[in-house]
N, C-alpha and C positions, 0 to 999 in steps of 0.2 A: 802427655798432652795429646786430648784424642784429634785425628785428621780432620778438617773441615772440607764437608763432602759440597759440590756442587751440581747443581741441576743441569742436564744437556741443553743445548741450545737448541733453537731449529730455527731454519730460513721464516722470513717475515711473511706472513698469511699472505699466499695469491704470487711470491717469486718462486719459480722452479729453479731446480740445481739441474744440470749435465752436468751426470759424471759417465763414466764407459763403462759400458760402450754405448750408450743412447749421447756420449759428447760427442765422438765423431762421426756419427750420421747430421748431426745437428751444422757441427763444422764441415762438411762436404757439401750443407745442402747451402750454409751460407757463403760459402768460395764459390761456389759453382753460381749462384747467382749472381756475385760479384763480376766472375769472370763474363759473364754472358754479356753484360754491362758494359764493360770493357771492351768487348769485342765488337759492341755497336757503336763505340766511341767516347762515352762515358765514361769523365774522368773523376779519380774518387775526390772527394771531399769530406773532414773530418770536424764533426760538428761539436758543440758543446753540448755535455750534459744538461747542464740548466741554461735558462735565458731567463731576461726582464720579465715580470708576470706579462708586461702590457703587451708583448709581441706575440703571444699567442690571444690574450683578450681579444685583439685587436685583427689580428689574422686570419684567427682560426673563428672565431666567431661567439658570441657572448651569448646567444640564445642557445649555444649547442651542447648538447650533456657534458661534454668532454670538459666545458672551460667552467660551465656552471655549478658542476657535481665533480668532475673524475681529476682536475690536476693538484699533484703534490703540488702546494704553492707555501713558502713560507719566507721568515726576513731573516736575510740574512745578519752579522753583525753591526753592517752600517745602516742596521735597520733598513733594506731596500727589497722591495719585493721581489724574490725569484724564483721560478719553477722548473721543477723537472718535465726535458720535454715532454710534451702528450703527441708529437707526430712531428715529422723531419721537415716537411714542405716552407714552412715560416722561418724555421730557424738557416735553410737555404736561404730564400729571399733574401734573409736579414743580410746575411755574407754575400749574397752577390752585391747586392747595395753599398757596404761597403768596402769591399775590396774593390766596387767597380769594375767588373766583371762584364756587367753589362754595355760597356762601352765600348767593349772589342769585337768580335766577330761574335754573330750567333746564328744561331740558336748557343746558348750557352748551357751545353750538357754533363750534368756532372752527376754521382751516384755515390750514396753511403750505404754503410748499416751501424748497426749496434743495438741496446736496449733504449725502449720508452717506455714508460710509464702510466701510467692512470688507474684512480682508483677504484677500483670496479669491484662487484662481486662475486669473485673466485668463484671458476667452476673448469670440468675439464675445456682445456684450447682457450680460456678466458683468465688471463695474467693480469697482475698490479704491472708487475717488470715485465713487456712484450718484445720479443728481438723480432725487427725489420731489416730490408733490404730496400734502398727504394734510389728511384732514379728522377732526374727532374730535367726536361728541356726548355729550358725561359729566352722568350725576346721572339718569338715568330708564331703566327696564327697560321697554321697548315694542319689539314686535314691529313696531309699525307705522315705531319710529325706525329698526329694522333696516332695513326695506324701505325707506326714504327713503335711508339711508345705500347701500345695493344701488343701486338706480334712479339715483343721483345718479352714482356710478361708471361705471355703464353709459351715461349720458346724456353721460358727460367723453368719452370714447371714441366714441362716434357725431357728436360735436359737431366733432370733427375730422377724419370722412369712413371711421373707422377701422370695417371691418365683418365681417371675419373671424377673429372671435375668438371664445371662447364662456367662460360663467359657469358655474363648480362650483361647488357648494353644500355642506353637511353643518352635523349639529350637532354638539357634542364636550361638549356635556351640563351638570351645575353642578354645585355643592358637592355634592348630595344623590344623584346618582347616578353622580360618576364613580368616587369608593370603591370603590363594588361591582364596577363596572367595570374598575377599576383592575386588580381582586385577579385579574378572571376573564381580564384580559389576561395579568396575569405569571405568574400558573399557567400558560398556554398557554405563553408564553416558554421558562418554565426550565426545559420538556418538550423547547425544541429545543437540539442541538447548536450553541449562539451561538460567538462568538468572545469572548473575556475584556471588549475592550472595549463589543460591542455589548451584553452580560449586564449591565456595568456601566450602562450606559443604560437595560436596562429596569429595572434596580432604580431607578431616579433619575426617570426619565420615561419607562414605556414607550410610550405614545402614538408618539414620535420613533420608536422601533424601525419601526414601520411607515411611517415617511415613511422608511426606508433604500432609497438605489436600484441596489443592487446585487442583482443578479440573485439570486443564491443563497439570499441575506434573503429579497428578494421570494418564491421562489417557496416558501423556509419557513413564512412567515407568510399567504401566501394564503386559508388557510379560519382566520385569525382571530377571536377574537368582535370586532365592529364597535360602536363608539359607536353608534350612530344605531339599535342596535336594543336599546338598551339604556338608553334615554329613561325618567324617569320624567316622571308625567303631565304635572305643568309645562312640562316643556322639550320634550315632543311637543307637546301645547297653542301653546307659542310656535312652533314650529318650520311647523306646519302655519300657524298665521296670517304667518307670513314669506313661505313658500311662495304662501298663496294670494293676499297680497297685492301681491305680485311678477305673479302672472301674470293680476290687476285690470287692473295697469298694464301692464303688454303686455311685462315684461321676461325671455327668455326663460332658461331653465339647465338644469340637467341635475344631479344628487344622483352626490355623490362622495364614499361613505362613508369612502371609505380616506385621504379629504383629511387631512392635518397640517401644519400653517402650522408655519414654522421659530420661533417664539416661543411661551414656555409660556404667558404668559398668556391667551388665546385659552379663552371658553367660549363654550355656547350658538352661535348664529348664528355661522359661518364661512367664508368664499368663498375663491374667486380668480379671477382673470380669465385666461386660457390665450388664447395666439395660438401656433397651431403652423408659423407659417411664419418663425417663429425657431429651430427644430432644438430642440436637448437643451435651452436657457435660456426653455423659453417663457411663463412667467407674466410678464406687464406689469403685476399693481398684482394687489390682494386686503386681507387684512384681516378685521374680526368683531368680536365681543362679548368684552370683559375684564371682566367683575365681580369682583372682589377686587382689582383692582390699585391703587385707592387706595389702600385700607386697607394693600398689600404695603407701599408705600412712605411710611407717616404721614401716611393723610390720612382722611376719612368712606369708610365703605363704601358708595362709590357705584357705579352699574353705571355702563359706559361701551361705545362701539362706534364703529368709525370703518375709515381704509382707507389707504394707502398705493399712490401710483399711482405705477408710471416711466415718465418722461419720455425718459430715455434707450434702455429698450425701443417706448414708442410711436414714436419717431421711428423704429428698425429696421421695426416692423411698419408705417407707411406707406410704407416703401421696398419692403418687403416685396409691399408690394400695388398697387405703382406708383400711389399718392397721392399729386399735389401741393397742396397748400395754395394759396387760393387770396390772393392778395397778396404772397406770401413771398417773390417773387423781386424786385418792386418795394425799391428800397431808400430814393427820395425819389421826390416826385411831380412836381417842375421841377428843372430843369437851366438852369445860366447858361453860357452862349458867346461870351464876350468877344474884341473884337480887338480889340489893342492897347493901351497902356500905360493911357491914360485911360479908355476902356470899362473895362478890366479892373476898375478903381478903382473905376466904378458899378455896375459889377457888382454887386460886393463890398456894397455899401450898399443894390443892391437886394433880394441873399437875404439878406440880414440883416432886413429889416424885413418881409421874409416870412413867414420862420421868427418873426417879432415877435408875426404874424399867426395862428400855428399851420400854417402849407401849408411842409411837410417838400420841403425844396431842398438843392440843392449848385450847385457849379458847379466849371468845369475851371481850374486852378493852372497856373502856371510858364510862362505864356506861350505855350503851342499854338496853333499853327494851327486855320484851320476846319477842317478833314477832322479833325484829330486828337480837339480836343473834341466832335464831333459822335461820336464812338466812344467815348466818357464817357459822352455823354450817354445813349448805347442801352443801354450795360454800366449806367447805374445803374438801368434799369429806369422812366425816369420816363416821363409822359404828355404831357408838354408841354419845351420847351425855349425859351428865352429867348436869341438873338441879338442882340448890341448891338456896332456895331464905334464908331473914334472920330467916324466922319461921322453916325452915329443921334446919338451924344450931343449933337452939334454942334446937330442939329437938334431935340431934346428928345423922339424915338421909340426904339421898341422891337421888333425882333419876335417874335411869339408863334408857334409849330408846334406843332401837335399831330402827335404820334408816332405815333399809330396810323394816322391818318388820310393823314396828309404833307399838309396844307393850313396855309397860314400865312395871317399879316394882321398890319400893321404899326397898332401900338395907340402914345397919348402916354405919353413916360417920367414915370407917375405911377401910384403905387402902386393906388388904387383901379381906375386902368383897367388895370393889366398884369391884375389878381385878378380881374376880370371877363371879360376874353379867356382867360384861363385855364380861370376853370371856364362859363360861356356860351356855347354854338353861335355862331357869327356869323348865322347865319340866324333866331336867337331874341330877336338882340339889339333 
């Protein structure tokens, strides 16, 4: 009976795999943004994969590619609609609303990461599966929260060596003056020669008409009226203390009136972060101000501001700038090198009480030779290596090398003294 062969699989067109060593550059770049989070008070929150179709419809905005074109949305078995998220900012609200969150102290700051989603078309830095890092502060209108919210972004990004990149800024106004603004954009609009669809965008949202990047639009639209000059006093007020208090703190940027973040909710205070040595895909993380969006989705009209960073473009852009991370290639810090049936046994018992210890080990499987685990032990990156054949065990020692060095010293098979040769100079001992 002949074997029934099967076809390899591969990951789904537009998801990337990490595997190593490009997985833990990827996981250092997402803990370290985490941690930075953290340390601005940012506490985490763990959100759902999928939500109700309606709370990103509803949220994120019905005119905007994401909701109209790019989200997996499908029904579940009780037949109800639900999608995989397309951005973390909605399905925040949704949870502070209700776990009421919002009725205790605020600003109420809280920070996730994981995968999102949308459907887009695959190219480099542009994912179906996109992993973010992002932070949200809800329930106070401060300029000063903006600029912590700015600073904190900028500071995730330098925190991982990351330096050629730069920060666009603008404001896109509030309730009170984008109306007017509204009206003096779509008069200019439906003066140009559009196309049926892009006419139907600016009746819906024409803001997006000027985030179009097709040449033609563009070069239509160029002497536009602009947001940013069309501020009423409040949101120039705020706008200049965001400004100024950004460059208190030493954080540098550049005003980019023509900015339009792909999501409608977006007022007041708006960035992004651009590295151009990622070609046509190069924003790695951005974000702003949402005032209305709780209220959009049943909850207080609270203001809110926050940011969405990719982990999967920052990893591009440290490649990009021949960055390595420093530790990232370490994968344990001891290596075990057993010979023989009975070593190999104690081995076995001594990275275990290691690792018991918190001092991240392995050791080399299936019986190798020295030469062979000693090529384990270089490939796993560690600092020290641990040889025991069965004549050590016979006699109750061990030896210790250190890797970098290539000096060894033969120490007693006893857990406090291997952890001592380990991390102790012999000349300090």
């Amino acid at each position: 009976m002949s074997e029934q062969k099967f076809q390899a699989l591969s990951a789904p067109k537009g998801v990337p795999d990490y595997v190593p060593p490009t997985s833990a550059t990827f996981i250092a770049v997402r803990d370290e943004f985490a941690n930075q989070a953290r340390i601005a008070g940012y506490q985490h929150i763990e959100l759902p994969v999928f939500e109700d179709t309606a709370l990103f419809a509803r949220g994120v905005g019905e005119s905007t590619d994401v909701v109209s074109k790019e989200m997996y949305t499908f029904a579940d078995r009780g037949d109800r609609s639900v999608t995989l998220r397309p951005e973390g900012t909605a399905g925040v609200m949704r949870a502070v609303i209700e776990h009421n969150l919002d009725r205790g102290y605020l600003p109420v700051k809280l920070s996730y990461y994981g995968p999102f989603f949308r459907y887009e078309r695959p190219q480099a830095g542009r994912y179906r599966q996109l992993q973010q890092v992002g932070v949200e502060a809800i329930g106070v209108d401060d300029p000063l929260l903006d600029a912590e919210i700015i600073a904190l972004a900028d500071r995730c990004y330098r925190s991982v060596g990351l330096t050629g990149f730069r920060l666009e800024l603008t404001s896109l106004g509030c309730a009170e003056c984008r109306p007017a603004y509204r009206e003096k954009l779509q008069a200019f609009l439906f003066d140009l020669p559009l196309d049926e669809e892009t006419r139907h965008r600016a009746e819906i949202n024409p803001l997006r008409v000027l985030d179009d990047k097709r040449e033609d639009v563009r070069a239509m639209t160029e002497n536009a009226p602009l947001m940013l000059d069309h501020l009423c006093e409040n949101c120039r007020t705020h706008f200049e203390t965001v400004t100024g208090t950004l460059e208190a703190m030493g954080v540098t940027y550049v005003i980019n009136a023509r900015m339009v973040r792909g999501l409608d909710y977006y007022t007041k205070t708006t960035f992004e972060f651009v590295h151009d040595g990622l070609g046509a895909q190069s924003g790695i993380g951005g974000g702003g101000r949402y005032d209305g969006l709780m209220a959009q989705i049943g909850g207080q009209d609270l203001s809110g501001i926050g940011f969405g960073l990719g982990v999967d473009r920052t990893v591009l852009a440290l490649e990009a700038e021949g960055v390595t991370l420093d530790g990232v290639e370490s994968r344990v810090d001891v290596f075990g090198v057993a010979i023989g049936d009975q070593a190999q046994s104690g081995m076995a018992l001594l990275i275990d009480e290691l690792r018991a210890n918190g001092i991240s080990a392995d050791m080399s499987y299936g019986g190798r030779g020295l030469k062979g685990a000693m090529k384990g032990a270089d490939r796993s990156g560690a600092h020290t290596a641990l040889v025991l054949g069965d004549r050590e065990l016979e006699t109750g020692e061990v030896t210790v090398k250190n890797l970098e060095t290539q000096t060894q010293r033969t120490v007693p098979l006893d857990l406090a003294a291997v952890i001592d040769a380990i991390f102790i100079p012999e000349d300090e001992e």
